[in-house]
Every structure is written in C-alpha cells, then in structure tokens.
ROMARPA-684647 format. One record per residue (C-alpha): x, y, z; residue number from 1; chain; residue in one letter. Coordinates in Angstrom, 1 decimal. Layout:
N
c1,c2,c3,n,chain,res
X,Y,Z,NUM,A,A
...
// end
This chain:
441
c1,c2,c3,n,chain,res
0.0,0.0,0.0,1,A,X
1.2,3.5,-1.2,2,A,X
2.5,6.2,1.6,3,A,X
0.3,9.8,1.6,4,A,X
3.4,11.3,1.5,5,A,X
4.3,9.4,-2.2,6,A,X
4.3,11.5,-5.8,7,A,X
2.1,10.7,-8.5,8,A,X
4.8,9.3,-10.3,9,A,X
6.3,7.0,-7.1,10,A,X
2.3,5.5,-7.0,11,A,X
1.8,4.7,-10.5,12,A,X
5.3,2.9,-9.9,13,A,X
4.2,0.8,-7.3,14,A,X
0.7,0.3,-9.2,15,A,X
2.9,-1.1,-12.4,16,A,X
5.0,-3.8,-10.3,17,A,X
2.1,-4.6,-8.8,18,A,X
0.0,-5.6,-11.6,19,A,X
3.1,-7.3,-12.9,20,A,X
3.5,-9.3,-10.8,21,A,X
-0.4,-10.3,-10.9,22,A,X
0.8,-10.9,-14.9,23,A,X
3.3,-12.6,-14.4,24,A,X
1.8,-14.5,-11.6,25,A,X
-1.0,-15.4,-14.2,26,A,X
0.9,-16.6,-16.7,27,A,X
3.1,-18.9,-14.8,28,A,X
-0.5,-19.7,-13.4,29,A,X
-1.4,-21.0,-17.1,30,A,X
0.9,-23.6,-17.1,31,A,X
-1.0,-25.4,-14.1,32,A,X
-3.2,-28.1,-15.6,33,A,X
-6.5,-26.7,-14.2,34,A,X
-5.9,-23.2,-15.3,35,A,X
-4.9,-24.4,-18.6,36,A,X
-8.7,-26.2,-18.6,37,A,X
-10.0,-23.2,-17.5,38,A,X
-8.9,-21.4,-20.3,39,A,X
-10.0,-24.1,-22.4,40,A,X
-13.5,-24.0,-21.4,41,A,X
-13.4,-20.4,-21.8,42,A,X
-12.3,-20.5,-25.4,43,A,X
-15.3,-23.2,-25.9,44,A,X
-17.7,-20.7,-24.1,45,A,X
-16.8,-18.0,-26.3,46,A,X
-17.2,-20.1,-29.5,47,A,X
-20.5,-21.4,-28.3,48,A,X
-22.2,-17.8,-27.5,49,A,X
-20.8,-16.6,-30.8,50,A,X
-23.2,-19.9,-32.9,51,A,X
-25.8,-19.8,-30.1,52,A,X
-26.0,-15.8,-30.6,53,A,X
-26.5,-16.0,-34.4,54,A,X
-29.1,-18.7,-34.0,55,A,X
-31.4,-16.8,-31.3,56,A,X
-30.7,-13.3,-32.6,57,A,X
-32.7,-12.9,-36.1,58,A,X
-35.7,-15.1,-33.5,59,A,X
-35.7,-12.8,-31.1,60,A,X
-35.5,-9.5,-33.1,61,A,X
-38.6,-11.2,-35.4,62,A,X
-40.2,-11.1,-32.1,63,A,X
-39.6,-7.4,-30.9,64,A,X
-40.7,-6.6,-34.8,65,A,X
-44.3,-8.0,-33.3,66,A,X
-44.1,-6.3,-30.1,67,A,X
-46.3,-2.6,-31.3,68,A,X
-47.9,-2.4,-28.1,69,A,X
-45.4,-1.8,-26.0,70,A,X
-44.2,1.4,-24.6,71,A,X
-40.9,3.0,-25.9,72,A,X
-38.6,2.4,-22.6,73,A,X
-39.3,-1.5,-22.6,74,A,X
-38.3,-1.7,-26.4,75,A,X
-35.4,0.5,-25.7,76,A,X
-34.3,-2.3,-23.4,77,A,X
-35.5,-5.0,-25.7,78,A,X
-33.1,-3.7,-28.0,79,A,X
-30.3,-3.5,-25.8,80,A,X
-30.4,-7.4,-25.0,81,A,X
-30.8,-7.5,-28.8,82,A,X
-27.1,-5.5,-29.3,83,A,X
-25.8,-7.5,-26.3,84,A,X
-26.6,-10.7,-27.3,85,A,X
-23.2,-12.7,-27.6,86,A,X
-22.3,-11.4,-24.3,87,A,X
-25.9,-12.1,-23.1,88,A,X
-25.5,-15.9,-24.1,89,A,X
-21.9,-16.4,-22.9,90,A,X
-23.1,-15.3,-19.1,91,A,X
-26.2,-17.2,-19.4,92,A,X
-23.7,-20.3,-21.0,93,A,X
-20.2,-19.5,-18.5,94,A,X
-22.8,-19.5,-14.9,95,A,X
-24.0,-23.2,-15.2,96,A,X
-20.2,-24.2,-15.8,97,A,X
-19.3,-22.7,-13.0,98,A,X
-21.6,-24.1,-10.8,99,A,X
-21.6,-27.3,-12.0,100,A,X
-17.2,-27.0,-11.6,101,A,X
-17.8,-25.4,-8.2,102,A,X
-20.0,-28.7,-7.0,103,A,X
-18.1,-31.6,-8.3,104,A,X
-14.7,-30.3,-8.0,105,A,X
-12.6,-27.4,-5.6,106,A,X
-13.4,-23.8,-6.1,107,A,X
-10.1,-23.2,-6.8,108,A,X
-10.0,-25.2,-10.1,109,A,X
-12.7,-23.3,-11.4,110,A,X
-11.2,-19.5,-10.0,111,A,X
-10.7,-17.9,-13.3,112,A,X
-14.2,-19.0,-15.1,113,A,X
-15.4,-16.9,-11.5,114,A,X
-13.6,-13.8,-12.6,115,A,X
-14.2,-13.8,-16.1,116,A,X
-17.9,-14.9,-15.1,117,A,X
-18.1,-11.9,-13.1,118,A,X
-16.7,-9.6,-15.4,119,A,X
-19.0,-10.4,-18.2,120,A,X
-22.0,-10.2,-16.1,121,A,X
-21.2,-6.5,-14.5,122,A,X
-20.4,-5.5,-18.0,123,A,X
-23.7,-6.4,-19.2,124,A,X
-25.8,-5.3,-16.2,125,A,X
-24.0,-1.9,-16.4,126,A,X
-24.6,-1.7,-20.4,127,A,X
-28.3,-2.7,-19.7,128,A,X
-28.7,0.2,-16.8,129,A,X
-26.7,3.3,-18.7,130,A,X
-29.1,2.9,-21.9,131,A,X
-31.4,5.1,-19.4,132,A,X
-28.7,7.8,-20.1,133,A,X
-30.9,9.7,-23.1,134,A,X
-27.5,11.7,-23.6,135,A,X
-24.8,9.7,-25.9,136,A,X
-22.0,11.1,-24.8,137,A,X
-22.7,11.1,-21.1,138,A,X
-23.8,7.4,-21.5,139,A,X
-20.5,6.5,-23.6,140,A,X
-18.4,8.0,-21.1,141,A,X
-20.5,6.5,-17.7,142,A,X
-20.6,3.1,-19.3,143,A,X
-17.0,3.0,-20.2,144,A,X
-15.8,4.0,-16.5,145,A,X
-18.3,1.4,-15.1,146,A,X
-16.1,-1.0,-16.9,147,A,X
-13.1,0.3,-15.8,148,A,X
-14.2,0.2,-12.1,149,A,X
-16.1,-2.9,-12.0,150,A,X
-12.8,-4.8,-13.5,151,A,X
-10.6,-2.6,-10.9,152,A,X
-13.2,-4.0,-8.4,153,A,X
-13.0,-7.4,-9.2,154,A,X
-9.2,-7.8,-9.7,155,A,X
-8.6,-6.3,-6.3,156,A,X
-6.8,-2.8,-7.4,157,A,X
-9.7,-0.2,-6.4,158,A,X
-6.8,0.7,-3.4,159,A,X
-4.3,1.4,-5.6,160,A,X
-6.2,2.9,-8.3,161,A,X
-7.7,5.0,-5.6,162,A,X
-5.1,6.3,-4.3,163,A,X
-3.3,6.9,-7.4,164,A,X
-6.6,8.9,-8.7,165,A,X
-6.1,10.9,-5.0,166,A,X
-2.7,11.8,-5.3,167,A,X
-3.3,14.1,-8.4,168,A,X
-5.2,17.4,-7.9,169,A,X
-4.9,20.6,-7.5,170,A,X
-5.6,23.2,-4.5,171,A,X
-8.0,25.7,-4.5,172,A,X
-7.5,27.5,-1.3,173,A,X
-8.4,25.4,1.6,174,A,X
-10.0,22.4,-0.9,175,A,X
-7.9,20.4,-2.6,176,A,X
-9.3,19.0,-6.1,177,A,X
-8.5,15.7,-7.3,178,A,X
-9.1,13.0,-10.1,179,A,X
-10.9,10.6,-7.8,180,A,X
-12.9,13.4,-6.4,181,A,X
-14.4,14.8,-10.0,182,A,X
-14.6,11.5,-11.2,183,A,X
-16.8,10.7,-7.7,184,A,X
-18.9,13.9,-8.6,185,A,X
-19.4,13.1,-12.3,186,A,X
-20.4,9.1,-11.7,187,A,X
-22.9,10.2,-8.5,188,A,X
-24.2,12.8,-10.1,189,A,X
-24.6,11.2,-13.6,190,A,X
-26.8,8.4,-11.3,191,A,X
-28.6,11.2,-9.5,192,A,X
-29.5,13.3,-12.4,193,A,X
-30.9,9.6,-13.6,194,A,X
-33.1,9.1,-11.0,195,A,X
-34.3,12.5,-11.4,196,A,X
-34.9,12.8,-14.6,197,A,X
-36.9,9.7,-14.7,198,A,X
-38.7,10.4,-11.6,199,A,X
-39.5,13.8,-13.4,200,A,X
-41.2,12.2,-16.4,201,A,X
-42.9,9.4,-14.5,202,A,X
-44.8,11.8,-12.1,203,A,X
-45.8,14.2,-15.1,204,A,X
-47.5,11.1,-17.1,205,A,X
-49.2,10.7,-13.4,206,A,X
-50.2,14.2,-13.4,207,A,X
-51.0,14.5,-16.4,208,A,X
-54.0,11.6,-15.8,209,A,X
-55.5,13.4,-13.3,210,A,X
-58.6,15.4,-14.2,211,A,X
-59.6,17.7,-11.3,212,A,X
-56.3,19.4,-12.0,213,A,X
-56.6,22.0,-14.8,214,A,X
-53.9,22.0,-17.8,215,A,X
-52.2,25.0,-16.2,216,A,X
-51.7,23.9,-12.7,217,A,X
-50.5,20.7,-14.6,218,A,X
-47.5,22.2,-15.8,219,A,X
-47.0,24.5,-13.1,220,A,X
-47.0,21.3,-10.6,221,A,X
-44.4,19.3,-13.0,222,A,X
-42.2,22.6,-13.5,223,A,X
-41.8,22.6,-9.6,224,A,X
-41.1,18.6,-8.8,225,A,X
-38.6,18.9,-11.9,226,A,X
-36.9,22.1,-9.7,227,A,X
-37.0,20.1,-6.8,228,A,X
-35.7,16.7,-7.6,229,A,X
-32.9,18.0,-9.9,230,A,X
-32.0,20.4,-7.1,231,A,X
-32.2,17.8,-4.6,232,A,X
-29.7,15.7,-7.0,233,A,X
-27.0,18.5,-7.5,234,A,X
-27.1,19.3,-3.6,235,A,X
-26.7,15.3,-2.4,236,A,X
-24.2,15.0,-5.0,237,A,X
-21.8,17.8,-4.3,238,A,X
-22.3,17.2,-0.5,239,A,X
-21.7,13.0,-0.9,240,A,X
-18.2,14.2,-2.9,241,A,X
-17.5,16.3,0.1,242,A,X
-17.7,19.5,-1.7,243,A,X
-17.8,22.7,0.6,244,A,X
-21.3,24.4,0.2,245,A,X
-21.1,27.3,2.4,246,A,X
-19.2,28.8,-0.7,247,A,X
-22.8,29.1,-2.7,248,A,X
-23.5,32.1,-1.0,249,A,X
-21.3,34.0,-2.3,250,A,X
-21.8,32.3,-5.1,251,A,X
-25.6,33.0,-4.9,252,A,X
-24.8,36.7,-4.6,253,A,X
-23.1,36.7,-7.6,254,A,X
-25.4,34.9,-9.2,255,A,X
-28.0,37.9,-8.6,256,A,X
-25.6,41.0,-9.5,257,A,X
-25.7,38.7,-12.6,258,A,X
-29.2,38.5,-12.8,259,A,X
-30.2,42.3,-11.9,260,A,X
-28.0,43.5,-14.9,261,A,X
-27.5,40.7,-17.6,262,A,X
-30.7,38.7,-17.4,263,A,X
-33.7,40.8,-16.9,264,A,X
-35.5,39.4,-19.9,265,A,X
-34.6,35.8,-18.8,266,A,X
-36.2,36.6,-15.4,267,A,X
-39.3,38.5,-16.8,268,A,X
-39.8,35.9,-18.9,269,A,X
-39.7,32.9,-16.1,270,A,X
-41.8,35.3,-13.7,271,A,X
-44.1,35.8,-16.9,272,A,X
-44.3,32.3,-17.4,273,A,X
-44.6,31.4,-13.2,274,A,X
-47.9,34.5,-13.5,275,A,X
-49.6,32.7,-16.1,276,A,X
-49.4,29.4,-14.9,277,A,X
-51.0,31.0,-12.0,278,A,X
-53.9,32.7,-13.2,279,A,X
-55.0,30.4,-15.7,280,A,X
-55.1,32.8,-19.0,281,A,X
-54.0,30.8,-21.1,282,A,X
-53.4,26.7,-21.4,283,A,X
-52.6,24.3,-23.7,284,A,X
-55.3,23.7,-26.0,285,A,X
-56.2,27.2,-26.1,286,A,X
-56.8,29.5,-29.2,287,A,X
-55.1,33.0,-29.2,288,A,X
-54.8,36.4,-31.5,289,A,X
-51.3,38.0,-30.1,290,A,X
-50.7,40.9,-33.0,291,A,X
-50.8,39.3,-36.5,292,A,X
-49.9,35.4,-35.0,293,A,X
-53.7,33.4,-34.9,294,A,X
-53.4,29.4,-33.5,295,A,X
-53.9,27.4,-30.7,296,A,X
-51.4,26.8,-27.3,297,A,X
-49.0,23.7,-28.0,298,A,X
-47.8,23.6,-24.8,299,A,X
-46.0,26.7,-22.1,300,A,X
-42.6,26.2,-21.5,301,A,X
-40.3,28.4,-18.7,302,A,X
-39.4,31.2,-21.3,303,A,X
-41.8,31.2,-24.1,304,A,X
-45.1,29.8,-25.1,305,A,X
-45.3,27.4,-28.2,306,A,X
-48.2,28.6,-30.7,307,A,X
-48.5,26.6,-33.3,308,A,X
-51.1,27.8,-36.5,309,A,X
-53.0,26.4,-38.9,310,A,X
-50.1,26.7,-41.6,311,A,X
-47.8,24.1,-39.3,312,A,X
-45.6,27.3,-38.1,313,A,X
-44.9,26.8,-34.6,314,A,X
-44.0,30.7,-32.6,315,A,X
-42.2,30.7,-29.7,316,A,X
-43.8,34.0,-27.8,317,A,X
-41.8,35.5,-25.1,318,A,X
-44.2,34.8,-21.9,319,A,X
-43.4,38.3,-21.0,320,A,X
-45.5,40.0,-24.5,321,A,X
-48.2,37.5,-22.9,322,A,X
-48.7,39.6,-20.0,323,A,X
-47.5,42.7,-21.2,324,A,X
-49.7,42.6,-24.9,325,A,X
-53.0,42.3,-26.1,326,A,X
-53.9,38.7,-26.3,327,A,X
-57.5,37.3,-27.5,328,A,X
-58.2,34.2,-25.7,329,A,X
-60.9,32.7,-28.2,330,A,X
-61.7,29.8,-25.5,331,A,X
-60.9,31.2,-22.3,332,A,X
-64.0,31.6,-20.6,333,A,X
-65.7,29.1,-22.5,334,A,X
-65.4,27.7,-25.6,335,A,X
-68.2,29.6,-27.8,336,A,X
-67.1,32.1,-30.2,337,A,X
-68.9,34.8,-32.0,338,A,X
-68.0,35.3,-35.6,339,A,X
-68.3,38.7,-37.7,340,A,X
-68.7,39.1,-41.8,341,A,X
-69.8,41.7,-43.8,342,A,X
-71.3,41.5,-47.1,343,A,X
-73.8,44.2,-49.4,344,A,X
-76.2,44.1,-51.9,345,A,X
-78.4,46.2,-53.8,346,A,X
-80.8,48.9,-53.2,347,A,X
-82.7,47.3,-55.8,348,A,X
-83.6,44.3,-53.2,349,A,X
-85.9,43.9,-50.4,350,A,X
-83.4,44.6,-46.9,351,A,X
-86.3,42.1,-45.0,352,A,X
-85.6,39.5,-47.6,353,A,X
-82.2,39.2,-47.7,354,A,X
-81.6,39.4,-43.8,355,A,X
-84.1,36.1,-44.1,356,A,X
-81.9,34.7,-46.8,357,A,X
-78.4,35.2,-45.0,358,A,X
-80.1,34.1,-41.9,359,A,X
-81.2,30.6,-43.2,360,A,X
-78.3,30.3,-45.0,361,A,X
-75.5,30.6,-42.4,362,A,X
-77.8,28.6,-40.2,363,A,X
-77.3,25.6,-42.9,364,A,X
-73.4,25.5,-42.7,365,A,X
-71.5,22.9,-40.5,366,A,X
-70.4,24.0,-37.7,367,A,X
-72.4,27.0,-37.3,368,A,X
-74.6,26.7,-33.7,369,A,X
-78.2,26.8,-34.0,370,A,X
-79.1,26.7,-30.5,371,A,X
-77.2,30.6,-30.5,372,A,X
-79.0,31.6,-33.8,373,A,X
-77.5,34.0,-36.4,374,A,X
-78.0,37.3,-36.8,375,A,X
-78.1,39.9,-39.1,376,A,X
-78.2,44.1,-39.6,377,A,X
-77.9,46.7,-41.6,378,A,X
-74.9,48.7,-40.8,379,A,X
-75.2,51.5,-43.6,380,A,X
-75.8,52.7,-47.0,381,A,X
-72.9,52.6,-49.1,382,A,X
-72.2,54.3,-52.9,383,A,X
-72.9,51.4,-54.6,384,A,X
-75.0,49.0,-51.9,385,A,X
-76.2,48.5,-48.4,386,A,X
-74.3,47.0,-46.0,387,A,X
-75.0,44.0,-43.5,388,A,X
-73.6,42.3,-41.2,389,A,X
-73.8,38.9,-40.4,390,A,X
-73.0,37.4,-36.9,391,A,X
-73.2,33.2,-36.0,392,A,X
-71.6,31.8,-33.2,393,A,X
-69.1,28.5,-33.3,394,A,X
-67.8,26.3,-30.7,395,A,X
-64.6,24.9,-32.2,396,A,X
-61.9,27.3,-33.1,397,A,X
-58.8,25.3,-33.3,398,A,X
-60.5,23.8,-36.5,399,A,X
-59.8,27.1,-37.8,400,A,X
-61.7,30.7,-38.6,401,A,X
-60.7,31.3,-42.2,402,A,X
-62.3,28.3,-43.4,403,A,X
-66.0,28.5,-41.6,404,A,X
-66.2,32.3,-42.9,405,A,X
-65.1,31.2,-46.5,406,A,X
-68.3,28.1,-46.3,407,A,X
-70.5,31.0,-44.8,408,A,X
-69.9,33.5,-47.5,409,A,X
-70.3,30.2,-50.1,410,A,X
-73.4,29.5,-48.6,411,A,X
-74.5,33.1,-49.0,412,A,X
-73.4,33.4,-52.7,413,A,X
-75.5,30.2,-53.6,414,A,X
-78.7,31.4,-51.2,415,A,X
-78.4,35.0,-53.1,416,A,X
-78.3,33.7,-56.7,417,A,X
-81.6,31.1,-55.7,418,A,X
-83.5,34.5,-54.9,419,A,X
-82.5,37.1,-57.1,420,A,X
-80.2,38.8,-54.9,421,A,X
-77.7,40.7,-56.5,422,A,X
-74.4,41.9,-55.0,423,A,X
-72.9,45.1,-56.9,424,A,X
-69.8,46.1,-57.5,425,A,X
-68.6,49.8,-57.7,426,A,X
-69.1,51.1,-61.2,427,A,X
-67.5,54.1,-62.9,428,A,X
-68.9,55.8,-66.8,429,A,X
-65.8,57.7,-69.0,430,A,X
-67.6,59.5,-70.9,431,A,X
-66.0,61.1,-74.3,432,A,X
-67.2,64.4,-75.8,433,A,X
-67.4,65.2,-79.6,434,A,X
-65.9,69.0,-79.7,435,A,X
-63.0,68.4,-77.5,436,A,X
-61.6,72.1,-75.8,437,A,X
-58.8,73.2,-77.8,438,A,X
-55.6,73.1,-75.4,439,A,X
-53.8,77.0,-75.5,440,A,X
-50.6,76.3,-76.4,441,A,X
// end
C-alpha cells in the first residue's frame, strides 16, 4: 500500500509492479493443468455464444418486430439485449459451468471461469442500466468508467487505483481537487441526475391523468417537482463528494448582480411564465390572436409559449409580450365564439328578404350553432350598396376561422343567386365628348 506522503509518479510505480507481478503471476499460473482447462473451457464458451448468438438473434429480433404495443422504454431495453446478445448468451452459457465445476470439484479449479464470469456479467448489467442515459456522450463515457471500475473492483486494485486517482489534484484554497474526487462527482451525479430525470417524467404522465387538476396547474406542478428533484440531486451529490457548500453564497450573490443587470428578460420571462401558470389565462389547448400570429397553445414552457397555427408554423412567444400585450383568448372563458362578416347588396332588393336569406343560410353550414341563432343588420348605406352584417356563433376554433367564414360567404353566394339577390360592384362611366376644348398652347 502506497504512503500519503508518495508523488504521483512514485504511486503509478508501485501500481505497475504490482499488476506485474499479478501478470506474471498469471501466466506462470497458465501452465498449471486446471488453469490451462479453465482457459480451455473459456475459449469453448466463447465459440459457443458466438453460434448460439447468431441462432437466437434474427428469432428474437422477429419477435420485438411484433411487439407494437409496448411502450418506448421496454423496447429500448429489448433492444439492448438485442445488441448485447453474444455477451448475453456467454453469461447465461459460463454460470451453469461454473456451478456445476464449483459442485463436483474445488473452487479453486474453477477460480478464473469466476472472474471472467463476473466480469461479463457486470459489464452487461452496467450496459443494460446506462441505456437510461438519453444523452450519448454522457452514456458512452459513464458506461466505459463502469467498466473500468467494475474490472478494478473485481481484480482487487480499487486501493491502488484510488489512491493513485487521489494523489493528483490541485488546490483551491483550503480544498484540494483531485481525479478521484471529479470522477466521484461526475459518476454520483450522472446516477442522481438519472433518478431525477426519470422520476420527473414518471410523475408528469401521473399528473397529467389526473382530471380535477386543470392544464395550467399541470405544468406548473411538474415545472416545480422537476426544480425540486434536480435540485435535490445537485445538492446530495456535491455534498456526498465532500464539496464545501457554504461557498454558494457567495456564489448566490453573484449569481444575482448577474441576474439584476445581464438577465432581466430571462427573469421576466420565467416570472411571466410562473404568473400565467397561475392565473390560468391561457393553457394548452387554447386559441389566441397575439398581433398578427392566430393558433392554438402547444404547450408553455419556462421562457416562451409554443403557438402553433393552422399553416404548421410553430411561434415561440416571449411569456413576457403574454402579460404585457393584447392577447384574444378565443376559448378562455368558455369555448363559444362569435363570428363577424360583412357583405352588401343592392338597393334594388328587399333589406327584409335578404336578412331572411343570409339568416337561413349561415344557419345551414356545419359548424355553425343553431341553439345561439344568427344574426343579421344593416350597418349602412354605401355608394354602390347596403351593407350587412352577419353574426353566427361556433364552438370549435382550433378547427380554424378562415375556413368556416369562407363556407358562410359560399353558402351566402349560392342562397343570393336562388332569390335574385344581387351583390354590386362599384361602377365608374368615362364619358368622351365630340368638340374636344382646344388646349392654348
């Protein structure tokens, strides 16, 4: 065991003679005749997983091609025995030999199937658990160090590796920073973060079942547990590393100065977004005017709202022009809304006739209430006709506004034309004269 008081450089000296001698120590090993077997069966085991994996692989992936019921995360980890299958079989194949050796003859004569047994098996559990690492680098780099360790851990050389990882750092005032301490902070909070993160998602498809909460309060309660458990995760992982965290205060006040001057429209925008989670103006499903942009609420994020319209754009509005503008809310008290068209026709026809006729006809659209009947008036007498207008109530605008006014006017072109109705256009005469004005030059 290495000294505190040994360099980097003495400690990765003693860690090479020591592993080899565990080399050399192996190979002279070989040349017993049990280890010799054992290496033998191992070959065999690898050869067999290699056949037995091309046999059950194309089977079971025929089988996972059948499975279109299941939820994404169980195929996700039907896949990953799918990519894992040769190491898959030679666990399942190298266990029974080793229990089987362990019963009929001395543990020691089956020692090295035990190791290698054990390596393959951590390897795949840890391959199995990081593929709930949705990032691919992060999961590249916490499966490969699980590997490392686990190998370290079953050889025997954590101690050594520890304390080589230990010895090289740096100091930062009273803290000294090393190796073994960021690669502790990175592997704890990597798990924690995890744990979180699925946690977070879990308890939002829970929420999201439950109907006496409205859409708003919905995100704002999943908004809050996601502060909370990724908070909770970054504070029990700095503090389990042994990282100082009376320094956040400072750091905290900082953070603020920061804040006041640099990130006001961050912060209006997260208070914007915290206000109308609150009060319930607007929600996801919801159809708003906000300036020229007309659709329905995709969903309300921390620093914008997604609106997506009936052309596929989807806007990303500032929360803060939310609370600050002039939105419409087409379906926030309730879900009727009252539509507006205009239209003229001649002085020629009968006003009382043609309010009937518009009447009827709007009334005979889809989508157009009857139980809230139509309405129309004159609204004035114009050069060339007198104008109406025509009001009819609907109860579904995210199917759209554009598209029930152009049926309504459709309908009102086709009633018009069955009763003589005309609707003029503005007309102008140029009239010519014979005896033209002679021009002074």
């Amino acid at each position: 065991m290495a000294t505190e008081t040994e360099t980097p450089t003495e400690v990765a000296q003693d860690i090479g003679l020591a592993l080899y001698a565990q080399i050399e120590g192996f190979i002279n090993g070989l040349l017993r005749p049990w280890n010799a077997y054992q290496m033998g069966i191992f070959l065999a085991l690898v050869v067999a997983s290699i056949l037995l994996s091309r046999v059950i692989a194309p089977i079971y992936h025929n089988w996972l091609r059948s499975r279109d019921g299941w939820p994404k995360w169980r195929l996700r980890l039907a896949l990953v025995f799918h990519s894992r299958m040769r190491l898959l079989t030679f666990v399942a194949l190298i266990w029974p030999v080793i229990w089987i050796m362990r019963e009929v003859t001395w543990p020691s004569r089956s020692y090295l199937l035990s190791i290698i047994g054990s390596l393959a098996f951590a390897w795949f559990v840890i391959a199995v658990v990081t593929r709930l690492i949705a990032n691919n680098v992060v999961r590249g780099l916490v499966r490969t160090g699980g590997w490392i360790w686990v190998t370290l851990v079953i050889l025997g050389l954590t101690d050594e590796a520890q304390h080589l990882l230990s010895s090289i750092g740096v100091s930062l005032g009273e803290t000294r920073l090393t190796i073994w301490m960021v690669i502790q902070a990175i592997i704890i909070l990597t798990l924690l973060f995890t744990v979180a993160r699925f946690l977070s998602h879990a308890s939002a498809a829970n929420i999201s079942r439950v109907d006496d909460i409205s859409p708003s309060m919905r995100v704002l309660v999943v908004k809050f547990l996601q502060l909370v458990l990724y908070g909770m995760a970054l504070f029990i992982g700095l503090k389990s590393v042994g990282v100082d965290l009376t320094g956040l205060a400072v750091l905290s006040g900082a953070i603020g100065v920061g804040l006041g001057f640099g990130l006001q429209k961050v912060v209006s925008n997260l208070v914007s977004g915290i206000i109308i989670l609150l009060d319930k103006s607007v929600k996801p499903g919801d159809v708003i005017s906000l300036g020229e942009t007309f659709g329905w609420i995709h969903s309300l994020g921390a620093r914008y709202v997604s609106v997506v319209t009936r052309d596929g754009k989807e806007y990303l509005i500032p929360n803060e022009d939310l609370i600050t503008g002039q939105v419409v809310n087409w379906s926030h008290s309730d879900e009727f809304v009252r539509l507006d068209i205009y239209f003229g026709t001649a002085y020629g026809d009968d006003p009382h006739l043609v309010r009937k006729v518009a009447i009827k006809a709007t009334e005979g659209v889809d989508r157009v209430l009857t139980h809230k009947p139509a309405v129309c008036h004159i609204v004035g007498f114009g050069d060339s006709s007198v104008d109406y207008i025509l009001r009819f109530w609907i109860r579904d605008p995210t199917h759209g506004l554009t598209n029930i006014r152009g049926n309504v006017y459709l309908a009102l072109w086709d009633a018009f034309k069955d009763n003589g109705i005309s609707i003029p256009f503005p007309q102008r005469e140029v009239r010519m004269l014979n005896n033209p004005a002679k021009v002074p030059d």
